[in-house]
Structures are given as C-alpha cells and as structure tokens.
N, C-alpha and C positions, 0 to 999 in steps of 0.2 A: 811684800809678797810677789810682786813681779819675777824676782829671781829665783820664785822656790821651785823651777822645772830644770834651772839650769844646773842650781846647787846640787839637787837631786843627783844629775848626770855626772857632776863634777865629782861625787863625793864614791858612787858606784865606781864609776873608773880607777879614780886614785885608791879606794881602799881595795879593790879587788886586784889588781897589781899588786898591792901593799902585801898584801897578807895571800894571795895567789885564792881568792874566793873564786867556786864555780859557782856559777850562776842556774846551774839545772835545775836544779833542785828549787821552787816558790811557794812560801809559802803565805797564803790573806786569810786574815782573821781580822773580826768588827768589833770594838769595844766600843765602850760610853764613857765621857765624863760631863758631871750636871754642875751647875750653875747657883749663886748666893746671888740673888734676885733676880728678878721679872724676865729682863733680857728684852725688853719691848724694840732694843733698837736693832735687834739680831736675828734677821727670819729663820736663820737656821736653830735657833731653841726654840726647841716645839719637847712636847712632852711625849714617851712611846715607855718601849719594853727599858726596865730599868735595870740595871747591874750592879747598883752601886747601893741600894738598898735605900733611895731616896727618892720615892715617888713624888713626893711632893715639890721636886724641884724640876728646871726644864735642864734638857741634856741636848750636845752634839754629839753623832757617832763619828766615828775615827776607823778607816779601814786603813791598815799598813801590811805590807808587802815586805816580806823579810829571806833572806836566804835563811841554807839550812842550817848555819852557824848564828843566825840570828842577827847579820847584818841589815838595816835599814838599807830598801833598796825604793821606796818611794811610800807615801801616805797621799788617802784623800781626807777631807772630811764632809760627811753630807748632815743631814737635816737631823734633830734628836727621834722623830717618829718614822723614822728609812727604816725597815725590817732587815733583816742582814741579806737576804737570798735575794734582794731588787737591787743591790748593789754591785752585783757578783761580774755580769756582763760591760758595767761601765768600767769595772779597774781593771779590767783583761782587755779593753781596749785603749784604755789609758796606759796600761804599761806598754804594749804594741806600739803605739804611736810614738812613745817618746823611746824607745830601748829596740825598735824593730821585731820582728816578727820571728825569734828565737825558736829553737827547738827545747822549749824550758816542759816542767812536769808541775802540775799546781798540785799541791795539798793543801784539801780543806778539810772543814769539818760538814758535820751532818746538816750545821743551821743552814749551809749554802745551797743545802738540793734539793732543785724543782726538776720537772720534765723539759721546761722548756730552758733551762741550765746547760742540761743534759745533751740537750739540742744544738745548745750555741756550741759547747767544745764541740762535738761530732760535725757539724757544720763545718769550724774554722781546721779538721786536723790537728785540734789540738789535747793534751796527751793532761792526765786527772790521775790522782787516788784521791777518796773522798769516804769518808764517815757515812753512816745513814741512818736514820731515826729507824728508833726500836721497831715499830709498825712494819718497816722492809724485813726483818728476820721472821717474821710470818710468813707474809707473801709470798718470799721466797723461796718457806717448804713447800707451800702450797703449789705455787708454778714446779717446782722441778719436777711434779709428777703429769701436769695438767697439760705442759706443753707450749711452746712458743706466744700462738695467739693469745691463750688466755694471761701470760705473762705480760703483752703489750695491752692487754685490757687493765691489769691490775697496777702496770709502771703509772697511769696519772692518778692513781687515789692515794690522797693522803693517811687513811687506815682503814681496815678490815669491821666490821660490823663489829668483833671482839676486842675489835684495840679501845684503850682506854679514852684515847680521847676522843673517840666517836661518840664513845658511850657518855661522855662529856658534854660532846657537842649536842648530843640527842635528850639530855636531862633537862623535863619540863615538856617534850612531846611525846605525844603517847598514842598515837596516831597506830593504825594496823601493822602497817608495814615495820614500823619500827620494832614493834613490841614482836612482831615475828621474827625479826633480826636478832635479836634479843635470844628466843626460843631456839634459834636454829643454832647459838652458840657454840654447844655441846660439838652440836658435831663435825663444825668450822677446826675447834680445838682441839678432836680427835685425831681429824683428819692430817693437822698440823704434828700434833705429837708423833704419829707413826712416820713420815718424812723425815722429820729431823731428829726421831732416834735411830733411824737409820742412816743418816750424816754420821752422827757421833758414830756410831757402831765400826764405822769403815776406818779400816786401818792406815789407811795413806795420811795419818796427820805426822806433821814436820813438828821437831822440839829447837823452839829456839833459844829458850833459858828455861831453866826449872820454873815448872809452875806454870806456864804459858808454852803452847801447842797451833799450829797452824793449818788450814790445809785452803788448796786453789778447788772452787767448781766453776768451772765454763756456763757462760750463759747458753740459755738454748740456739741461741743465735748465733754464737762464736765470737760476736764483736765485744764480748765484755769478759772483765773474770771478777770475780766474787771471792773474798778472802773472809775463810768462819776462821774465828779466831775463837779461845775459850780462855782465859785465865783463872790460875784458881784463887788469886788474891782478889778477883774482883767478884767472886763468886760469893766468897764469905760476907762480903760488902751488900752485895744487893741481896743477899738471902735475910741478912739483921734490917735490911731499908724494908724487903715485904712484910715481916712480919711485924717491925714498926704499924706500918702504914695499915696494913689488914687489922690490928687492934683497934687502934686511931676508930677507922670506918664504920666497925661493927659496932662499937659505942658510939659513935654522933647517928646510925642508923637505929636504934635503940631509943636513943634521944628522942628522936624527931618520932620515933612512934608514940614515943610516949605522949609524948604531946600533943598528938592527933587525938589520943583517948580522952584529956582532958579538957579541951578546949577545942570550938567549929573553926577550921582553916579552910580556904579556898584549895585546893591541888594545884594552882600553877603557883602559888606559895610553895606549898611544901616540894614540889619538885624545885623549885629555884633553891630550896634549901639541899634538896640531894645536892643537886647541881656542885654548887659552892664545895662541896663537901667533897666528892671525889675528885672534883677539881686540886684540891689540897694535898688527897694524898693520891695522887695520878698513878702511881707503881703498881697500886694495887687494887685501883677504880676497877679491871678488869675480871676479879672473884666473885663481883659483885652484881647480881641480875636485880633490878629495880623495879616497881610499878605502885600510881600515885591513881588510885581510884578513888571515887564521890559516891557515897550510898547513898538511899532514897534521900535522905534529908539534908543533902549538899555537905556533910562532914568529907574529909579530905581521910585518903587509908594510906600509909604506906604501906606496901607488901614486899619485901625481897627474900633474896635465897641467897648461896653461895653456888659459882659456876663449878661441878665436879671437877671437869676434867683442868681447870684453870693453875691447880696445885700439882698436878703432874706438868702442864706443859711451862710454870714459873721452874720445879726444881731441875728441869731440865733444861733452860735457857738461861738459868742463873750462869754468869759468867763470861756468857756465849755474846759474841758484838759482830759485824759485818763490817766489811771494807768492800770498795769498789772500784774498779778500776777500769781504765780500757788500753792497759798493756798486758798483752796476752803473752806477752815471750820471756817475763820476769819470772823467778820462783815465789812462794808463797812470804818466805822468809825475807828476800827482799823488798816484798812490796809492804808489809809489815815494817821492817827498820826504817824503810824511808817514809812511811805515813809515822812512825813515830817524833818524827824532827817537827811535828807541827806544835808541838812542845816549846818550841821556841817563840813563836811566835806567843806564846801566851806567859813565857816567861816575859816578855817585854813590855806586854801591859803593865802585870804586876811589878816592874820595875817604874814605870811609868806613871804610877799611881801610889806606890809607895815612895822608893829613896827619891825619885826625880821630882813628888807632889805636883803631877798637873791638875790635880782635881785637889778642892773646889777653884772653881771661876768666875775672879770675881770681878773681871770686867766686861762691861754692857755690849761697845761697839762689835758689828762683825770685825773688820780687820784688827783689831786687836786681841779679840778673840784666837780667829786663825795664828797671829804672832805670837800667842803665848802658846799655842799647838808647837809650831815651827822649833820657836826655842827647847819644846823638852824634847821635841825629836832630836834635835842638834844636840843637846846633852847624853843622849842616849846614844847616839853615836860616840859621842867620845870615851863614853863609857865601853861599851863593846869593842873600841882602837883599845883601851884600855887594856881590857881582857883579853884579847886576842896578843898585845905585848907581853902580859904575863904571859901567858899559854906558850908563845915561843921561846920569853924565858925560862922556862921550867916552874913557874911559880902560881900553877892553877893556873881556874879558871872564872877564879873569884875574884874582879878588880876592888870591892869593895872596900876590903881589909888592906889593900894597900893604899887607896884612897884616905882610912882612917891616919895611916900612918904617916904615909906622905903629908897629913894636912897640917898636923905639927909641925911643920919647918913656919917660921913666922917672916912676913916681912916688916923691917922697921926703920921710920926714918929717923936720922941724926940730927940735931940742931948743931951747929957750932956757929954759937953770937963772936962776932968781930968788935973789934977796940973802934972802928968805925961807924956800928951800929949796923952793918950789913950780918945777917944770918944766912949762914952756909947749910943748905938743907941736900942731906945725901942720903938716898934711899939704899937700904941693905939689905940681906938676906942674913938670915943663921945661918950660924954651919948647923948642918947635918949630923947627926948622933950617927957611931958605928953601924947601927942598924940601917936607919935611912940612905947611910951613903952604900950601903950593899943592896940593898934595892935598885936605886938608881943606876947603883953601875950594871945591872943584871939587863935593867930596860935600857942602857943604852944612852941615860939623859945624865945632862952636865947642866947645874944650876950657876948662872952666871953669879960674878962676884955683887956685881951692886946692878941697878935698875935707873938708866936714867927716865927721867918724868918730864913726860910731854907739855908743853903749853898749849892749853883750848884756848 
C-alpha cells in the first residue's frame, strides 16, 4: 500500500494522454462492501447504513473519484459506519493535494449535501452540480416567494414540518408544538402548491429529449442556480411507488387501530409502531396526519386523517427532481447532461460488485483488506483501457463480450521427453479462430508465438 498514491498518479497521467481524458468534469460517489466474519483485527469494519442488503455483516465504505467516462482517477476507503456527506470534504482535499488545485466541476449526489458542504466549496472557489433530497423541492417553492432571509433560515433544516421524514423523526412525541406542526400542514402544502404550479405554468422550459424538460431559476442571491427538472418516465414511476406505499400505510394504520380496540397498550408503544411504519413506506408517510392519545383508563387511541392538499401537491411534483449548482453562466440543458455522467460513477460500483466480485470479504487483516480494495480497482482499470480500446475501435462500449471471447484463446504447455531423460517444456499459445484474430487486429494487439517461463 505504500505505492497506492503514486500508482494513482501514474495511471491518471498515462491513461489520460492515452485515450486524451479531460479531467473537468469529477465525479465521488460512496459505496459499501461487507465482510464473512467478525473482522476483529480490522478498525475499519464497523457496522452503518447498509447497501448490500446484509445488515448482519460489518462493511468498509469505498469513496472513488471517477472522470466523466468513468476513468479511475483515485479511491479512499474509510470506516463501514462514515455516513457519505462526512467524507465529502476530506476526498476534495485529498485529490487537491495530490493532483493540485484544478479548475475541475464535482458531481455529486444528493447524499453528499450539507450546509456546511455547501460552505467548504464556496470557501475554497470551487465549482459543484449536485442532487438534493426531496425536502429541498419544498423549500424551494416556499422561498421563491418569501425572499432571500427566509431562504438562509430554511438552507440549514433538513425538512419542513410536512416532510416525511420529520414526521418520521417526530413519531412517538406528541408534545404541543408538534402536534400544531402537524395542523398547520394544510397550509405549509397550500402554500407550496400554488408556487410551484406557477413554476410549472411558465413557459421558459427547455426540451432536451422527449419526455424530459428543463428549466434554470436563480437563487435570490445570484450566487446559485437551481435546475427543476420534470421527467415523464419518472413520473409514471413515483406515481405507481405513492400509491404502493398510501395502500401499504392505510392498512398497517388500520391494523394498529385495531388493536388498540382489542387489547390495553401503553402510546409510546403504539406510536413506535406508527413510527416503524411510515418509516417503511417514507414516500408517502407525508398524506398521513397521526395522533396516539391515552383515555381515562391508560388505553392507548390511534387517531389519524389524510392530509387534503398532500394529493395535489404529490400529482404535481411527481416527476419533478432539483439540481444545484453554483455555475451561473451555463444553460439549463448543459448542467443537466453533465450532472447526468454521474451515472458513471455508479456504473462502476456495479461493475465492482458484480463481474469484478469484490464483495464478500473474506480476509480479517486491515492491510489485506485495503489489498484486496486496490486489486479490484486495478482490475477495473483495466477494464475501462479495455473499453475505451474498443470505443476507439469501433467496437462499443461493452469490454465484456470481448473479454468473453478473447478468453477462449488457451495457453498450453508442451512436454517433449528426451532419449536422455531430459523433458523439453515450451509454453504455447493457440492460434486464434477467424474471429479472435479480427478482434485483435482492431485493438491493435499481437499475441506473441510462445511464452517463455520465468524461474522463481
């Protein structure tokens, strides 16, 4: 592991010369892979947010840094319990240090944004599009009518009194205030709808393939711009996800009343069990107004409703996503195509996790761990020289399928026993089938005749 800063460097330069990669364009995205036992000798397996759908195991996260073709341009790996947004400032100093202080563009996603994120680019001059959780496409009707300050009051909250996950986080207290949060819904969500049906209404949106529509709005302040995006494929998607998730809810909320009728529960039971429940189905916790009251004789009540205007302000943001940025001189259309390349980065996991199998892991020590990281990143590089050789070939952009074919070529060694008792061993290649060798000639590679074999 000593040489894995210098590899790094080695491999950026030569492949980007290689294949003429720019570097503007970065994109960091955090994945996980977990662990087949304990890992006691390894601080960095610790148990957190899971991806791999094996909570019962411990994991490392993996943060990688890719260009926009999906080049390896450097990895860390931190602890399995690092949240992805506490990472975000140490690999933008880590690339800085070792690659200099570039004029590069980050693309993230939405798990990477905090205020005080927000803060570190703005600080260092340095240039973002990024994702933002569903809770910012509120906020943000709400401010555009309200004005500057009250926009800097609402940038540190992580949701609205109406967002689902508050009403998540708030399930089990029932305290005044909350339960007036609660009441004051209606007209949080009024207030929301008429904003942003007046977004949609305005004509200035950009078409930049069927079915998908853009348009830029300025922050009140100028130093940002805001891309509403709307698709209509993703609209059909999360309209079949609400109405999932609203059935779901209203039958476990059904449930659990029932059960109140039948049998004495405490209320901060039955609220842990709201809890759990819209917790489950989060998309559409927000239709859902709750309260977990105790009559004279300590029985536990659930009482809920559905939020009126919550079904107007879903069919109207079905579809609808944010983007954010702090390049104000771009169109809407290109800050959209280039927040789309973060696509890559996620194509690399799944390459990483399926054909390359880094996951599971089944060795204890850390630096062996970290070495079995290292190796599938070096494979994935070769993978993507790979690809990027077809692509110049003409032959895709799928290395895989030629991977399969090329793999066919066999190597094989000859015995020839001597009248002396001495055995003549010569390593060989097959020829190449018609096929194979028009491959090869396309990339450029010439398989030598034999192989000689080294003495350890």
């Amino acid at each position: 592991m000593p040489h894995k800063e210098a590899l790094e460097r080695f491999l950026k330069d030569r492949l980007g010369s290689l294949f003429e990669i720019q570097y503007d364009l970065v994109l960091y995205d955090v994945t996980s892979t977990y662990f087949e036992g304990e890992g006691r000798a390894n601080p960095l397996a610790q148990r957190g947010y899971w991806r791999d759908h094996r909570p019962d195991c411990k994991q490392v996260c993996i943060g990688l840094v890719v260009s926009k073709c999906g080049m390896p341009i450097g990895y860390e790996v931190f602890a399995g319990n690092r949240s992805d947004v506490t990472t975000l400032q140490e690999i933008l100093q880590t690339m800085q240090r070792r690659y200099g202080k570039a004029d590069r563009i980050w693309l993230l996603d939405r798990g990477m944004i905090s205020k005080a994120n927000i803060e570190f680019f703005k600080r260092g001059g340095r240039r973002y599009i990024v994702g933002t959780p569903r809770g910012m496409l509120r906020r943000y009707c709400r401010t555009r009518s309200v004005g500057p300050r009250s926009s800097e009051n609402a940038e540190g909250k992580e949701a609205e009194a109406g967002d689902s996950k508050a009403r998540i986080a708030d399930a089990g207290r029932h305290s005044p205030s909350v339960l007036a949060a609660g009441r004051s819904q209606d007209g949080l969500l009024q207030q929301c709808l008429k904003n942003f049906e007046r977004e949609l209404l305005e004509e200035d949106w950009e078409l930049v393939r069927e079915g998908l529509e853009v348009k830029v709005c300025r922050s009140a302040d100028g130093e940002e711009t805001f891309i509403l995006c709307r698709s209509r494929q993703r609209r059909g998607k999360e309209r079949a996800m609400h109405r999932r998730f609203e059935k779901r809810i209203e039958e476990g909320l059904d449930k659990i009343a029932r059960s109140c009728r039948k049998r004495r529960y405490k209320a901060v039971r039955i609220a842990k069990r709201v809890g759990r429940l819209l917790e489950r189905n989060s998309r559409a916790a927000g239709l859902f107004e709750t309260d977990v009251v105790e009559d004279a004789q300590g029985r536990a009540k659930l009482v809920w409703k559905k939020v009126e205007a919550w079904p107007d302000w879903a069919a109207l943001s079905e579809g609808c996503y944010l983007l954010r940025s702090n390049l104000t001189d771009w169109k809407a259309q290109d800050l959209w195509r280039a927040y789309i390349h973060l696509t890559e980065a996620e194509a690399a996991f799944r390459i990483h996790k399926t054909y390359l199998q880094i996951r599971p892991i089944w060795h204890q020590r850390q630096d062996r761990v970290l070495a079995h990281i290292l190796v599938c990143v070096l494979a994935y590089v070769l993978c993507k020289t790979l690809g990027q050789l077809c692509r110049t070939a003409g032959l895709g952009q799928e290395p895989r399928r030629v991977f399969e074919e090329l793999s066919k070529i066999k190597v094989l060694d000859v015995m020839l026993p001597t009248r002396k008792g001495i055995t003549i061993r010569k390593r060989c290649i097959t020829r190449p089938s018609e096929h194979q060798a028009i491959l090869l000639g396309r990339l450029g590679l010439e398989l030598p005749g034999s192989i000689k074999t080294a003495q350890m």
